[in-house]
N, C-alpha and C positions, 0 to 999 in steps of 0.2 A: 721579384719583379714589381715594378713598380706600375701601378695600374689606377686610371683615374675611374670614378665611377658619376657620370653627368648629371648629376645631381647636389641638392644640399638639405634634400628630404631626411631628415633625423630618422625617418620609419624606415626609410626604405633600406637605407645606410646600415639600418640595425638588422633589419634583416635578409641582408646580403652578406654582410660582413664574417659570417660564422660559416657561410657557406663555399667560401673560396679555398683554393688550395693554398696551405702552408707556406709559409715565406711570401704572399703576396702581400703589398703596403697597398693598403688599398684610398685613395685619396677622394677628398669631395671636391668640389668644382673650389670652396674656401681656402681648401689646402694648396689647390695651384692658385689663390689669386685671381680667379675668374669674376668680376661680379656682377657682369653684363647678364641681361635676362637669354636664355640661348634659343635660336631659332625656331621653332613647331610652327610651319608654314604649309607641308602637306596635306593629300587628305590619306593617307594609310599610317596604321603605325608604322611598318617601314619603314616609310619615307621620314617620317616625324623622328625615329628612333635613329637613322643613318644620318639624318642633318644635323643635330645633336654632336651626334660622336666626331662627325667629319668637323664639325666646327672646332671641338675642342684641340683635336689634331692639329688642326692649321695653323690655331693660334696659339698654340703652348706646346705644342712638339712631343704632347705627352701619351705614349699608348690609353685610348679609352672606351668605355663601352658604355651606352644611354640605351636608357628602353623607352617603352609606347606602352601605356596601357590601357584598356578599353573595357569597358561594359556594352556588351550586345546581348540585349533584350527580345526578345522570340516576337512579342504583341508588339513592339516599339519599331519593328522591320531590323532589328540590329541596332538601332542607339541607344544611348548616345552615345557610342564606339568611340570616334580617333575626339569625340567633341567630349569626352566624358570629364573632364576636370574645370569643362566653363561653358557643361550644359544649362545650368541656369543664367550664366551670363559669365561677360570679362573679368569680374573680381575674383572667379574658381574657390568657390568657398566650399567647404564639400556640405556643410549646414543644410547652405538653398539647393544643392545640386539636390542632395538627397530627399527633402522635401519636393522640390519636381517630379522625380522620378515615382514618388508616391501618389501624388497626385495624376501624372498621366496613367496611372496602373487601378487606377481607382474603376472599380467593377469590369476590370477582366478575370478572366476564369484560367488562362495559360500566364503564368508567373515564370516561366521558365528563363534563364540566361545565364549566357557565359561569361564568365574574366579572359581577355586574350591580353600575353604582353610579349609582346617584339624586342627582345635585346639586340643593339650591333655594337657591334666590338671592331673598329678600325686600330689595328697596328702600325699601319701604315696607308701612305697613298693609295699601293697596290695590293694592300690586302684589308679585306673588309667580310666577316662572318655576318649573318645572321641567326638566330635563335628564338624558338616558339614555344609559350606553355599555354596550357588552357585548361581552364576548371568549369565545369557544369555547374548548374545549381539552380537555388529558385528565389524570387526578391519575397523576400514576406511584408507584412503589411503597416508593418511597427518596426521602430528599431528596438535594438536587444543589443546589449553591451556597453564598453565602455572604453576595450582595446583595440587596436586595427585605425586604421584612417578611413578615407574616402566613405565608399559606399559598404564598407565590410558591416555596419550595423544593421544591413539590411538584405544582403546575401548570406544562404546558405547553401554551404556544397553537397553536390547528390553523394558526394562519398563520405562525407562526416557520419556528425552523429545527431545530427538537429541541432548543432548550435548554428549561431552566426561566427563570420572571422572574426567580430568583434569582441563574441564573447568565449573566443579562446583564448589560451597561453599561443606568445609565440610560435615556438617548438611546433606544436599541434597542426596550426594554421603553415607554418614552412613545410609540413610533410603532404598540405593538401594544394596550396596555392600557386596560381598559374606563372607568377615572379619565380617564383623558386623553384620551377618546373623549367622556364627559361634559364634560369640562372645555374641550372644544372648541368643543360647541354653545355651553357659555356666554360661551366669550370672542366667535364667529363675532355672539350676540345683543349683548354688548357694546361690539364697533367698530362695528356697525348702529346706537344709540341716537342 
């Protein structure tokens, strides 16, 4: 099966790609030829993750599945959620994003929040999945690491072991993280078809 995945994120790519069912080709937005920036006009991941895929469908004809992923923060009332890759601003640097987020956390006493991320997988017009993971955890006050993206140098999950996702191996971080916990449902509905 050939399957696009809506993106051209190198991280994300790497760690999705060990997780799909056998025989899937799995494609980046490069691989079809995409190079246009794609839609994130909502405000849920949902909606951000189904206009993604629905996009890619329309204009490349090619089965695909985009996620949404969000930081919700317990003190922050849930942000920066569907805004988390350009909550410091437009450029979505995750540098200043993370820096932000230290700074607005700066003398609270509740650190607690979650990873959510939204996979949709449109095969068709008429057929369109949704998929949900979610990981608990606490932002600490320094970063720690040097692997993971985003905000991983500064999230730790309540089910770890004290590290950050930064400063796991892969492997480790896929057996705890909310992507891979989405990406599971969808591959668990994929060897079912």
């Amino acid at each position: 099966m050939r399957l696009c995945f809506a993106s051209n994120n190198a991280h994300k790519l790497e760690e999705i790609r060990p997780l799909l069912p056998a025989g899937t080709e799995l494609l980046s937005l490069a691989d079809i030829g995409c190079q246009e920036e794609l839609p994130e006009t909502q405000d849920t991941l949902e909606g951000n993750a189904l206009q993604k895929a629905q996009y890619v469908w329309e204009h490349y004809g090619i089965p695909c599945f985009a996620d949404d992923t969000g930081l919700e923060v317990t003190a922050l009332n849930g942000e920066p959620g569907v805004y988390s890759a350009r909550y410091a601003g437009p450029q979505r640097s995750a540098a200043d994003n993370v820096q932000k987020l230290i700074r607005e956390l700066e003398g609270q006493t509740d650190r607690t929040a979650r990873f959510r991320t939204v996979v949709a997988l449109v095969l068709s017009p008429d057929e369109k999945h949704l998929f949900d993971g979610t990981v608990q955890g606490t932002i600490i006050p320094e970063q720690r690491g040097a692997g993971g993206f985003g905000y991983d140098p500064v999230f730790v999950p309540t089910e770890g072991d004290g590290r950050s996702f930064a400063e796991m191996p892969l492997a480790a971080k896929n057996q705890l993280s909310h992507r891979s916990r989405a990406v599971s449902k969808l591959v668990a509905f994929l060897n079912h078809r």
